[in-house]
C-alpha positions, 0 to 999 in steps of 0.5 A: 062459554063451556058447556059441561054435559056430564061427569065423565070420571072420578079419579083417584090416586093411589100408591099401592095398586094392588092393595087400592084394588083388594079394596074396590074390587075385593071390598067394594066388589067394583068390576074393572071395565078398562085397564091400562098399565105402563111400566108399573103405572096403571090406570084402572077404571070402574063403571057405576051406574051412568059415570066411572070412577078411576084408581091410578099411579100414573103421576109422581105428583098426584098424591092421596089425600083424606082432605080432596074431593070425596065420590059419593057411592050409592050402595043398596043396603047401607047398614050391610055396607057398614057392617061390611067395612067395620069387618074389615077394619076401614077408617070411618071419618065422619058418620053414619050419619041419618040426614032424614034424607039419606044415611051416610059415611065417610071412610078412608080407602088405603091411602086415605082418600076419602069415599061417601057410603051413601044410601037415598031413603025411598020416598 
């Protein structure tokens, strides 16, 4: 039987890896916390709280999609967030939304992959 003990990353695909990084570290303000990068592939990864999540183009066939798996980023203040992300033209595909439990929306990074601005209400 597999015992799965935690997420250990989020990956991403991207085409365009300076482009995908004025998004999550420019916009998102993320801190890379480990590069690798092979004759014009890189593979960048981002700690956040207890997991991390990663942007690459190392595999050909490893393509964007707006219709995968989707991270959910807890942010601080969802109404600057938003503010933020509508300032810089990014797609939102679902939302804002209030579900009484949380504010959330779905925008697109550059390649269209999609991303959760989330924010738990405090009870």
């Amino acid at each position: 039987m597999i015992h799965v003990t935690d997420i250990a990353y989020t990956g991403y695909p991207v085409t365009d890896i300076a482009r995908a990084r004025g998004f999550y570290e420019g916009l998102l303000n993320l801190k890379p916390t480990a590069t690798w990068e092979s004759e014009g592939k890189h593979w960048i990864e981002y700690d956040i709280g207890a997991t991390t999540l990663a942007i690459s183009n190392m595999w050909a066939n490893w393509r964007p999609a707006a219709d995968g798996p989707v991270a959910g980023l807890e942010v601080a203040d969802f109404d600057a967030a938003m503010a933020a992300l509508r300032d810089r033209c990014v797609k939102i595909t679902v939302g804002p939304v209030d579900s009484g439990a949380c504010h959330l929306a779905v925008v697109s990074d550059p390649d269209g992959n999609s991303l959760a601005i989330h924010h738990r209400h405090v009870r």
